[in-house]
PDB file of N, CA, C, O and CB in Angstrom:
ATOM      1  N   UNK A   1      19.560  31.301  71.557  1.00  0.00           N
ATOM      2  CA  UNK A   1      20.902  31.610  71.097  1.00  0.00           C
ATOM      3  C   UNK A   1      21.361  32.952  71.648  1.00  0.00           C
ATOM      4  O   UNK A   1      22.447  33.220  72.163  1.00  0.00           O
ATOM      5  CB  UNK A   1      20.957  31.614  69.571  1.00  0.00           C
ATOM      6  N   UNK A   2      20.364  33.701  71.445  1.00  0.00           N
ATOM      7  CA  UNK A   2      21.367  34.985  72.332  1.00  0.00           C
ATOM      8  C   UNK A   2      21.146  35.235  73.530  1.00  0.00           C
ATOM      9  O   UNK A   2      21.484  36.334  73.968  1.00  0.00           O
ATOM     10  CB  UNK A   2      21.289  36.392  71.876  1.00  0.00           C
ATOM     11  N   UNK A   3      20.381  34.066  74.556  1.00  0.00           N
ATOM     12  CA  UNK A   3      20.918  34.017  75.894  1.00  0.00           C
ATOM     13  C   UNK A   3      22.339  33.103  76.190  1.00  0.00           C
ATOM     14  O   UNK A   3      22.946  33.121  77.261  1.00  0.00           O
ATOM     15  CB  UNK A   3      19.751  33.469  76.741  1.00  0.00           C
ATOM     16  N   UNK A   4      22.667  32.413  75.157  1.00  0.00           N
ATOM     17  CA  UNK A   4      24.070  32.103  75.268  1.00  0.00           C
ATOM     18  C   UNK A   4      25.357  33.292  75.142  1.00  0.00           C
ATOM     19  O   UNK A   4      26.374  33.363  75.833  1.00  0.00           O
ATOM     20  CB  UNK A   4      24.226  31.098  74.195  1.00  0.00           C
ATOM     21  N   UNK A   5      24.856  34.310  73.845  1.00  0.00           N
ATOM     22  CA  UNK A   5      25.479  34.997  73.253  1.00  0.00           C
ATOM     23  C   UNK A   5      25.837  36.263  74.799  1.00  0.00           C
ATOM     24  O   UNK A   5      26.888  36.627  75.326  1.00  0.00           O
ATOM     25  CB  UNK A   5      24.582  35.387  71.764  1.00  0.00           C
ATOM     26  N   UNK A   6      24.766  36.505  74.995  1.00  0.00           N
ATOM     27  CA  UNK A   6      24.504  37.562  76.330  1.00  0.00           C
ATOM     28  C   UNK A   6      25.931  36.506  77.514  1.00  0.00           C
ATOM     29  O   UNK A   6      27.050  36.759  77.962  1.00  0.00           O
ATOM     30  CB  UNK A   6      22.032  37.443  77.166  1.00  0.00           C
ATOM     31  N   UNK A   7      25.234  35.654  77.544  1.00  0.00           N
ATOM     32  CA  UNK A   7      26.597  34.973  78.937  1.00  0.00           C
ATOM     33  C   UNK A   7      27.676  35.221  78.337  1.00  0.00           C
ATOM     34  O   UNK A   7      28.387  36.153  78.713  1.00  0.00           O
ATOM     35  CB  UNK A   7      26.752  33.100  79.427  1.00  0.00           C
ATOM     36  N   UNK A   8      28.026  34.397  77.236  1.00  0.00           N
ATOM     37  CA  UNK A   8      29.744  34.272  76.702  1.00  0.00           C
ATOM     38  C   UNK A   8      29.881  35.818  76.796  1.00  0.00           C
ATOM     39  O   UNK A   8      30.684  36.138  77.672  1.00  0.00           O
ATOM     40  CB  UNK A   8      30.171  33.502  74.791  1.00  0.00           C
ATOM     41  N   UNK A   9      29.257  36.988  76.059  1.00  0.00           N
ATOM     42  CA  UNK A   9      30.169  37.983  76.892  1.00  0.00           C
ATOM     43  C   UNK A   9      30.067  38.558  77.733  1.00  0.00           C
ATOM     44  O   UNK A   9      30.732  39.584  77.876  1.00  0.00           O
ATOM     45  CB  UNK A   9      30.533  38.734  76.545  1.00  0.00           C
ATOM     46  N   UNK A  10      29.150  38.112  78.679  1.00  0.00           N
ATOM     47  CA  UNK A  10      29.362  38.934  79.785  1.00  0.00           C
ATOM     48  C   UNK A  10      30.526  37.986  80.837  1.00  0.00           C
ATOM     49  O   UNK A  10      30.935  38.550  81.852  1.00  0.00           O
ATOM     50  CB  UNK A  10      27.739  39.294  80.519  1.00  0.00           C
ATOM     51  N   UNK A  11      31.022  36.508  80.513  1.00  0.00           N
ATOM     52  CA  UNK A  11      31.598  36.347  80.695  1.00  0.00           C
ATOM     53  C   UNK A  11      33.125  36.304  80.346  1.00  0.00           C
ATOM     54  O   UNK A  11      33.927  35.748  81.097  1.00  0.00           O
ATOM     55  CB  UNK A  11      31.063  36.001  80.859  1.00  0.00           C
ATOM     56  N   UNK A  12      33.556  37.010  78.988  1.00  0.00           N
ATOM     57  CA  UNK A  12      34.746  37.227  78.474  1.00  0.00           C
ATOM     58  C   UNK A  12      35.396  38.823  78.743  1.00  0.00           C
ATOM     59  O   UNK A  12      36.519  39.226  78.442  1.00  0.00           O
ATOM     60  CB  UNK A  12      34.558  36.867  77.013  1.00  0.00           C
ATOM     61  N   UNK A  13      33.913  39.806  79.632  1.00  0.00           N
ATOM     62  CA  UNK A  13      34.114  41.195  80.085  1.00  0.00           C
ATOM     63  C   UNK A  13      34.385  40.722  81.258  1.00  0.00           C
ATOM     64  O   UNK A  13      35.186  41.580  81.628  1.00  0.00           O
ATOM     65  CB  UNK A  13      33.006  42.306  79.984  1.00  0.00           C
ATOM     66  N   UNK A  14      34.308  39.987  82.119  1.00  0.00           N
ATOM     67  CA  UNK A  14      34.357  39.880  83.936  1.00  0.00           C
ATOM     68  C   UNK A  14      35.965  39.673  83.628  1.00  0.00           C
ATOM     69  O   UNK A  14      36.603  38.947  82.865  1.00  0.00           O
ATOM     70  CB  UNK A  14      33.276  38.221  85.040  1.00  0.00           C
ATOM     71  N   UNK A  15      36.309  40.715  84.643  1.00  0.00           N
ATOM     72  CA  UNK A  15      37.602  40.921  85.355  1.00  0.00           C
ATOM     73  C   UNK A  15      37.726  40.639  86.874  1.00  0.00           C
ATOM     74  O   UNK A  15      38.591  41.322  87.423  1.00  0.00           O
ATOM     75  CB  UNK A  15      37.970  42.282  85.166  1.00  0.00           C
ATOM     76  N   UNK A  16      37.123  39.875  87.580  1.00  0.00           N
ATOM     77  CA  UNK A  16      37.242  38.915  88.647  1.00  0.00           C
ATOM     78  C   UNK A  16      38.159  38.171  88.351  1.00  0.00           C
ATOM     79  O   UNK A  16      39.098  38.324  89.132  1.00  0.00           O
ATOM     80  CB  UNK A  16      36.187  38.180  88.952  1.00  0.00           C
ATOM     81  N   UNK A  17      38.409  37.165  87.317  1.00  0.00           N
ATOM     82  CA  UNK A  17      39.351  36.033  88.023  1.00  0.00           C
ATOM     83  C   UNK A  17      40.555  36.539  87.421  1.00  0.00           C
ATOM     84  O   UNK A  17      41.510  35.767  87.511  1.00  0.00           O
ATOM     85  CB  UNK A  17      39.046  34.291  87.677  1.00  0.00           C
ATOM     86  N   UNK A  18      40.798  37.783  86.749  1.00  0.00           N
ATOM     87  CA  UNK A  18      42.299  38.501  86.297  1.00  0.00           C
ATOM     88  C   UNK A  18      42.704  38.669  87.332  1.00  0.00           C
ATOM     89  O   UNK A  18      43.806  38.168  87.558  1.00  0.00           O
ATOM     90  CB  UNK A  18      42.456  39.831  85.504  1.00  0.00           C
ATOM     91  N   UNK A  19      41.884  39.595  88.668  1.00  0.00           N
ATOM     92  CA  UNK A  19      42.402  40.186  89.543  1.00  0.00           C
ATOM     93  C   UNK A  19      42.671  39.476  90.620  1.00  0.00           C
ATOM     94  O   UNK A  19      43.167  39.995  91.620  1.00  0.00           O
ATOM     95  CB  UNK A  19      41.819  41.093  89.765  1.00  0.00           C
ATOM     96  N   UNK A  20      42.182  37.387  90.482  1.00  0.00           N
ATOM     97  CA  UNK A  20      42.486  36.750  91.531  1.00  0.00           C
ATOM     98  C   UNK A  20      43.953  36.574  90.887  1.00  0.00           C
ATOM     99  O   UNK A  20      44.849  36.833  91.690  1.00  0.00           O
ATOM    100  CB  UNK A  20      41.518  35.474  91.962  1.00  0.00           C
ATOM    101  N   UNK A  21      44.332  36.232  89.755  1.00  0.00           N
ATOM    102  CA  UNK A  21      45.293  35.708  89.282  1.00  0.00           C
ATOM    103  C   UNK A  21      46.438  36.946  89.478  1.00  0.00           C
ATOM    104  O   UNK A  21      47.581  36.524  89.299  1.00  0.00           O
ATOM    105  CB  UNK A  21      44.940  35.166  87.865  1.00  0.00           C
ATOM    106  N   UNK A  22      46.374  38.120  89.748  1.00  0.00           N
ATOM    107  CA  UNK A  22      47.228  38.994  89.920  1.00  0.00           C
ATOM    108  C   UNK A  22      47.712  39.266  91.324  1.00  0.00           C
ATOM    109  O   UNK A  22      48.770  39.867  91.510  1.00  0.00           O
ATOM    110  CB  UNK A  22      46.763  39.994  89.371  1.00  0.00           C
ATOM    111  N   UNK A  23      46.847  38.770  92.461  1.00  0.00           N
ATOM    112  CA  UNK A  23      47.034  38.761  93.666  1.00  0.00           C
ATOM    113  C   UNK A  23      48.118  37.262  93.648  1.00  0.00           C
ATOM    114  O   UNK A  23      49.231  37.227  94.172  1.00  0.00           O
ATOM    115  CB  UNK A  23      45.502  38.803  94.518  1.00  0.00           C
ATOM    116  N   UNK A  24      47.635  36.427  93.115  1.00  0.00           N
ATOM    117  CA  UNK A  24      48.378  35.168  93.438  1.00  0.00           C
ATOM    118  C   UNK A  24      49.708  35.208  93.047  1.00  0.00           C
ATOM    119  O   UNK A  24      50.663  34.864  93.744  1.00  0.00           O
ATOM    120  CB  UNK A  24      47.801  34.011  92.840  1.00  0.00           C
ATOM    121  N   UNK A  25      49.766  35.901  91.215  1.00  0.00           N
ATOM    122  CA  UNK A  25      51.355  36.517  91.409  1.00  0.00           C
ATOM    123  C   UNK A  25      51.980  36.992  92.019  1.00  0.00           C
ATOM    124  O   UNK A  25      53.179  36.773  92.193  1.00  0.00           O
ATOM    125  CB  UNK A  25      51.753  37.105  90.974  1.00  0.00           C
ATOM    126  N   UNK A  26      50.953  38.183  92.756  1.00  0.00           N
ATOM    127  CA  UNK A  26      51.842  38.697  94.086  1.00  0.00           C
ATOM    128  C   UNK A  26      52.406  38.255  95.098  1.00  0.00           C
ATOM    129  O   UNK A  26      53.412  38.683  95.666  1.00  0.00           O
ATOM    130  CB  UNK A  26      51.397  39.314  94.693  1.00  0.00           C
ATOM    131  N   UNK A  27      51.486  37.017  95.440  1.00  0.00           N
ATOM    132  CA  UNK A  27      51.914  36.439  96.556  1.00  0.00           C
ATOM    133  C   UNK A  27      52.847  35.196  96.319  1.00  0.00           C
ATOM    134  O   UNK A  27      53.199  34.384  97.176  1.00  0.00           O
ATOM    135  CB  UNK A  27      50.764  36.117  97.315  1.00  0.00           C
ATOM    136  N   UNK A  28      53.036  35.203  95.553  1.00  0.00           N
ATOM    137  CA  UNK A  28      54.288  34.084  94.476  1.00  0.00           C
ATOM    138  C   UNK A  28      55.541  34.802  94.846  1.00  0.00           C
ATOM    139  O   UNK A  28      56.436  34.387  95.583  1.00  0.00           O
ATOM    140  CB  UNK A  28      54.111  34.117  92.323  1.00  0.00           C
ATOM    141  N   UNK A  29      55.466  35.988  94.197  1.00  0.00           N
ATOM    142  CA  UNK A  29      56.799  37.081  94.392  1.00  0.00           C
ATOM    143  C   UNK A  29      56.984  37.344  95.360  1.00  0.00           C
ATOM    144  O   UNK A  29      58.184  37.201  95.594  1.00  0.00           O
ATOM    145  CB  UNK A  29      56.870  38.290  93.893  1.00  0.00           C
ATOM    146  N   UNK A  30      56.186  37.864  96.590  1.00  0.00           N
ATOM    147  CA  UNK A  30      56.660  37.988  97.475  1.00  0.00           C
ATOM    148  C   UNK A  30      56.940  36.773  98.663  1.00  0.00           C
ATOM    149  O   UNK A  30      57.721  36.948  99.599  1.00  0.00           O
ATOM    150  CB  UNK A  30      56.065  38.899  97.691  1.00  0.00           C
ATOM    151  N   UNK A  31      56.464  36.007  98.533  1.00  0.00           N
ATOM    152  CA  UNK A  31      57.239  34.589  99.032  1.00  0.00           C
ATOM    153  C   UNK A  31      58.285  34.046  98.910  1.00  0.00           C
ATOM    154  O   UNK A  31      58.937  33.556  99.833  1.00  0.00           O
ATOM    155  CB  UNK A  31      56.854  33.718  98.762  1.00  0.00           C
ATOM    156  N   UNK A  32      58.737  34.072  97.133  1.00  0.00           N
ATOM    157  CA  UNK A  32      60.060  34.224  96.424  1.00  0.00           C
ATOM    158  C   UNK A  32      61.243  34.907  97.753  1.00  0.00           C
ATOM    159  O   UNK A  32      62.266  34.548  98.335  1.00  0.00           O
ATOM    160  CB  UNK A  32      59.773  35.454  94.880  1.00  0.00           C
ATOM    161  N   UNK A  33      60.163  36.258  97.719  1.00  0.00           N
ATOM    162  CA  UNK A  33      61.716  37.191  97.993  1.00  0.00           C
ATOM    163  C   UNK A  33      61.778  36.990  99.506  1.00  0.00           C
ATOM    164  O   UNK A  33      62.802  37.280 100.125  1.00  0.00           O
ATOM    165  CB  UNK A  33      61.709  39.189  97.546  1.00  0.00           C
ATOM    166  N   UNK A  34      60.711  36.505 100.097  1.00  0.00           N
ATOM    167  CA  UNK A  34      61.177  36.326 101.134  1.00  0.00           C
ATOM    168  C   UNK A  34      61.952  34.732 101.836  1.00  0.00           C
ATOM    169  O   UNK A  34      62.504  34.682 102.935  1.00  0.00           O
ATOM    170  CB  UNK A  34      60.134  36.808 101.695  1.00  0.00           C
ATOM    171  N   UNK A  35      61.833  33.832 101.099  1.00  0.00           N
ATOM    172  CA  UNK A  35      62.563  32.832 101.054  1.00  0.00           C
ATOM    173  C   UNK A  35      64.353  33.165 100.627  1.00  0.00           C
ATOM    174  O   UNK A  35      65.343  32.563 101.042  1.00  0.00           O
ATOM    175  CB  UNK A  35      61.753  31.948 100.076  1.00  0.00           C
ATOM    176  N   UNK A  36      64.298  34.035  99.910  1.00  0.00           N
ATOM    177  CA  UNK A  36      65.695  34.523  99.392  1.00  0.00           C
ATOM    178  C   UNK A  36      65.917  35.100 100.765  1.00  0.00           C
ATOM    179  O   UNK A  36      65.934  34.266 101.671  1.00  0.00           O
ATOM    180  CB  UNK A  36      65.804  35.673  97.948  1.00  0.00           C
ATOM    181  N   UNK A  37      66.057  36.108 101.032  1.00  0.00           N
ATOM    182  CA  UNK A  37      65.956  36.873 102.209  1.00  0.00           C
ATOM    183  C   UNK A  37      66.465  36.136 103.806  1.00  0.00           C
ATOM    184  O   UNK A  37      67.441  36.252 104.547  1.00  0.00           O
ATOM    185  CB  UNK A  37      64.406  37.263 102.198  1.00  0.00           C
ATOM    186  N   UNK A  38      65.176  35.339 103.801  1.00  0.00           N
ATOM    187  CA  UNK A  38      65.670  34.292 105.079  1.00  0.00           C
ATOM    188  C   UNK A  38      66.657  33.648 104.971  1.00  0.00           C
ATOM    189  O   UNK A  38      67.449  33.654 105.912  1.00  0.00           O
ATOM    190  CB  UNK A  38      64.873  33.280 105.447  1.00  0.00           C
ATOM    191  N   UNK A  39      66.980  32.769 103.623  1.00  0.00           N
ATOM    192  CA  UNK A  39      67.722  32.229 103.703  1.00  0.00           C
ATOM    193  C   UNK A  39      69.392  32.902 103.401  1.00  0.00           C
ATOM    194  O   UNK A  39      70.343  32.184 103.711  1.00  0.00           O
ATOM    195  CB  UNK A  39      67.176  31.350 103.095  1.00  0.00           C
ATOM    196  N   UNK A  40      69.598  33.978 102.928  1.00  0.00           N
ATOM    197  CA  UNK A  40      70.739  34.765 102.918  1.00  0.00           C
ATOM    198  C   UNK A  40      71.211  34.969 104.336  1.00  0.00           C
ATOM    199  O   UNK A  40      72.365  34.827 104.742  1.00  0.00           O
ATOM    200  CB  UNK A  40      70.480  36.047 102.225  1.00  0.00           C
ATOM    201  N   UNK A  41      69.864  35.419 105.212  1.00  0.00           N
ATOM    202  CA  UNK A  41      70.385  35.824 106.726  1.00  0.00           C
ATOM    203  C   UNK A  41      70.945  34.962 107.572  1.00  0.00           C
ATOM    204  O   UNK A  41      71.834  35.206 108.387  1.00  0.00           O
ATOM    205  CB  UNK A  41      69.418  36.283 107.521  1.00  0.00           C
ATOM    206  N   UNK A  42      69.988  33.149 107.205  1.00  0.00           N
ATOM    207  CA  UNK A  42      70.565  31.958 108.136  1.00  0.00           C
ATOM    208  C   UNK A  42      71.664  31.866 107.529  1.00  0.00           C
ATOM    209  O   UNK A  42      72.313  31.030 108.158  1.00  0.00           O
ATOM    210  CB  UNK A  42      69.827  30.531 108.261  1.00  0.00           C
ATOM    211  N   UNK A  43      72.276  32.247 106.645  1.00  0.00           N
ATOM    212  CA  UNK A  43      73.985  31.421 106.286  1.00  0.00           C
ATOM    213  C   UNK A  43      74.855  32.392 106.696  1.00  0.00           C
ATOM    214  O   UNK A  43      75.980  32.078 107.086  1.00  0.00           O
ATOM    215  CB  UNK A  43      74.479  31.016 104.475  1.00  0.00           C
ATOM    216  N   UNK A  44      74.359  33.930 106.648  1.00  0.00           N
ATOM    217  CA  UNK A  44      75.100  34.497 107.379  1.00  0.00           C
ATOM    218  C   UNK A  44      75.074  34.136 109.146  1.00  0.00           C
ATOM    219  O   UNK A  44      76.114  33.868 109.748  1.00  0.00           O
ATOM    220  CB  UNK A  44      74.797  35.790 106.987  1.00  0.00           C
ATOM    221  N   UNK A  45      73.637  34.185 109.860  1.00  0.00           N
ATOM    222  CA  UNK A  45      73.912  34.184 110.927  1.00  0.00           C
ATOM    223  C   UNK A  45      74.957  32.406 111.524  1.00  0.00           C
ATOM    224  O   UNK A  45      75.754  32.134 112.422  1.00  0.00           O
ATOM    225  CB  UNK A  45      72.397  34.591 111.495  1.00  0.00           C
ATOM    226  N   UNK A  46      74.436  31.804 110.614  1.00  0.00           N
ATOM    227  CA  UNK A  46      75.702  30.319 110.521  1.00  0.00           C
ATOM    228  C   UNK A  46      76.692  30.573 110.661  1.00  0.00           C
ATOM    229  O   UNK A  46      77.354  30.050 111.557  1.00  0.00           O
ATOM    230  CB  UNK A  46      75.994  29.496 109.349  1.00  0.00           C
ATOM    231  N   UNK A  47      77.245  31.583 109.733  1.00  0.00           N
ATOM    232  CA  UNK A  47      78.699  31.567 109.913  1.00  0.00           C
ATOM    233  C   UNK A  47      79.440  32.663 111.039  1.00  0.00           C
ATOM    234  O   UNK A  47      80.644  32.852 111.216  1.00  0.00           O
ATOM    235  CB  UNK A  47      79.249  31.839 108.472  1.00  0.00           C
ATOM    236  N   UNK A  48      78.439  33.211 111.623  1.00  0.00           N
ATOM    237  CA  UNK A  48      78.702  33.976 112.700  1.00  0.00           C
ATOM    238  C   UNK A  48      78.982  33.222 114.015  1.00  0.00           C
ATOM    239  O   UNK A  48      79.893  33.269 114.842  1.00  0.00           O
ATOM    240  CB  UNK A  48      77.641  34.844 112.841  1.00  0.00           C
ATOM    241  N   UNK A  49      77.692  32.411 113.873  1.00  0.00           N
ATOM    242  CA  UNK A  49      78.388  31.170 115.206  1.00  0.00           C
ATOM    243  C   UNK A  49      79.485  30.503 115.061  1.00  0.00           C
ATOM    244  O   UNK A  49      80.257  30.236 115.982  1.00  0.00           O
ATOM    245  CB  UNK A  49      77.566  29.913 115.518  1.00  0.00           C
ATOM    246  N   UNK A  50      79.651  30.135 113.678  1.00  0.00           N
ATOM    247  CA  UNK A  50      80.332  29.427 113.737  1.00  0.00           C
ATOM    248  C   UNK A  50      82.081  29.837 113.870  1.00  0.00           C
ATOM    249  O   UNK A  50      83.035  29.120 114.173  1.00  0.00           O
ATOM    250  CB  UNK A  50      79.843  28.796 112.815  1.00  0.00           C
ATOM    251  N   UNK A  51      82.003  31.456 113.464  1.00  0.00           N
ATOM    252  CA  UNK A  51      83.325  32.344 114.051  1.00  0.00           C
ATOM    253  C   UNK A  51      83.257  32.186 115.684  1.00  0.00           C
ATOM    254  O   UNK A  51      84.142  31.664 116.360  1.00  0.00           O
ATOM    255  CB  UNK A  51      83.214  34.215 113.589  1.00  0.00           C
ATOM    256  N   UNK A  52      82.259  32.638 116.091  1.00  0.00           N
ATOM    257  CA  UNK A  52      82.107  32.633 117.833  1.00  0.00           C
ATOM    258  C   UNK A  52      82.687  31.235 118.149  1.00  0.00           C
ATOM    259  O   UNK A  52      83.658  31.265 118.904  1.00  0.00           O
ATOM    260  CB  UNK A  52      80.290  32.769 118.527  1.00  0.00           C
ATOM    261  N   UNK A  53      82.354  30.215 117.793  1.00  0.00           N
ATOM    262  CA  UNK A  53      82.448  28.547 118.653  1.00  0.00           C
ATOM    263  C   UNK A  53      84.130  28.734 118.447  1.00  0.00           C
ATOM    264  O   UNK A  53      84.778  28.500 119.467  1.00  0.00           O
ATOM    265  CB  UNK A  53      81.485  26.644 117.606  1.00  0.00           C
ATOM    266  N   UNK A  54      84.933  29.142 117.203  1.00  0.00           N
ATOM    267  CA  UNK A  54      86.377  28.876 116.930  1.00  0.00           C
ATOM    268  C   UNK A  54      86.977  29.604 118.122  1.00  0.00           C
ATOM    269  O   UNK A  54      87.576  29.068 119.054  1.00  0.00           O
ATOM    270  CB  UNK A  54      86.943  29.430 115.423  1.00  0.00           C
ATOM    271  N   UNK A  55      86.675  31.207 117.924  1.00  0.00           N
ATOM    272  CA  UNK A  55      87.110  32.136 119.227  1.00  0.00           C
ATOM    273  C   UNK A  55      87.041  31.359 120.290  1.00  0.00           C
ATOM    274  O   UNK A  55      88.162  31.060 120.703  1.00  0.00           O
ATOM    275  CB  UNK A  55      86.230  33.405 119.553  1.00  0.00           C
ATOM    276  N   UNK A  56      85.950  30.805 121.043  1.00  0.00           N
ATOM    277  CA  UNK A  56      85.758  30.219 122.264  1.00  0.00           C
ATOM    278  C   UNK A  56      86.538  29.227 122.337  1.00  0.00           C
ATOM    279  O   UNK A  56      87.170  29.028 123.375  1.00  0.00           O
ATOM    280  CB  UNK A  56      84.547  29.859 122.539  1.00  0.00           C
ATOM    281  N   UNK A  57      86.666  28.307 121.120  1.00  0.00           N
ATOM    282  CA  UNK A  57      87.878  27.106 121.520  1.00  0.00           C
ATOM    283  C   UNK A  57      89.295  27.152 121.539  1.00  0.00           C
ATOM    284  O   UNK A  57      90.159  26.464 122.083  1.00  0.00           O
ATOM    285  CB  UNK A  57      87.824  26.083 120.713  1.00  0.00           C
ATOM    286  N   UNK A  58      89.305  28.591 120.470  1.00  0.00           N
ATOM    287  CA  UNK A  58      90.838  28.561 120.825  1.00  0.00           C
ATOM    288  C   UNK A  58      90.736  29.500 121.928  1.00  0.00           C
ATOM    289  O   UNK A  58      91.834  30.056 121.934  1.00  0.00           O
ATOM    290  CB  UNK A  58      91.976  29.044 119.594  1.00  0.00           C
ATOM    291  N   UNK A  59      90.226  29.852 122.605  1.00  0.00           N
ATOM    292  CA  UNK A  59      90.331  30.744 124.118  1.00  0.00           C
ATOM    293  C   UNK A  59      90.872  29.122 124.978  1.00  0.00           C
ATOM    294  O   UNK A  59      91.985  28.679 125.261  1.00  0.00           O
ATOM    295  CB  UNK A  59      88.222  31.702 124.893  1.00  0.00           C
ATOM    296  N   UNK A  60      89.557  28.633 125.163  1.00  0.00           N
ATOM    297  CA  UNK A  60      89.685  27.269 125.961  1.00  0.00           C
ATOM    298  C   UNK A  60      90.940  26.442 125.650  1.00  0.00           C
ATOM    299  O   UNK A  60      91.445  25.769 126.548  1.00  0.00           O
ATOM    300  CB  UNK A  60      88.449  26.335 125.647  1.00  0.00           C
ATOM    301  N   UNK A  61      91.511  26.467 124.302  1.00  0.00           N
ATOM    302  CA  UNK A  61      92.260  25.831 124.196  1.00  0.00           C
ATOM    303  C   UNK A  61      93.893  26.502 125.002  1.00  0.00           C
ATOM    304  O   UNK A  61      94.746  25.935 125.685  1.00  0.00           O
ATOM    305  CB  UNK A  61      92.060  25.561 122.803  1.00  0.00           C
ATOM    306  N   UNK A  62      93.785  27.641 124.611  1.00  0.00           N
ATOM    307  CA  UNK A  62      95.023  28.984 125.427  1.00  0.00           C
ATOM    308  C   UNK A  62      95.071  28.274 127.073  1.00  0.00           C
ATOM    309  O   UNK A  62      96.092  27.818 127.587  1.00  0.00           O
ATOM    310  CB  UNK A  62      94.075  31.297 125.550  1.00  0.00           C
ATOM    311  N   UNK A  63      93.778  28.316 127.684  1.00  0.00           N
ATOM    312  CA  UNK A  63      94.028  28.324 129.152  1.00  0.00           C
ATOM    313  C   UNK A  63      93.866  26.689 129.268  1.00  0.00           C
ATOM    314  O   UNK A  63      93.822  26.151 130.374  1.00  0.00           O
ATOM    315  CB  UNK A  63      92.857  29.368 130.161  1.00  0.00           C
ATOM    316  N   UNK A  64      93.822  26.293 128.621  1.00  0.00           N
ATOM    317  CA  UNK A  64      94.043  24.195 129.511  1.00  0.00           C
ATOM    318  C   UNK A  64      95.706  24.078 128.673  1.00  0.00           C
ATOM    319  O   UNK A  64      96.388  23.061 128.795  1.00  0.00           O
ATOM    320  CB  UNK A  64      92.185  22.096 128.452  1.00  0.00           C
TER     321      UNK A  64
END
């Protein structure tokens, strides 16, 4: 019985799998923010082409 007693706490003191579980939050959050991020920049850079293609057609459209 108290080689059970000895494991259960030496397994309810181990701070190993806190500190896996705190990395994985991290890498949760920062995936988060970088999915936010990318995707803010592609809708901007979208609508940048998509100003450029109008300019260019109504240019093309001026000279035909």
């Amino acid at each position: 019985m108290n080689k059970y007693r000895c494991h259960l706490i030496q397994f309810l003191l181990d701070e190993d799998g806190v500190t896996a579980m705190e990395y994985a939050l991290l890498g949760a959050l920062i995936a988060i923010v970088i999915v936010g991020a990318v995707t803010g920049v592609g809708l901007n850079v979208q609508a940048l082409f998509l100003n450029v293609a109008d300019q260019v057609e109504a240019v093309v459209a001026d000279v035909m």
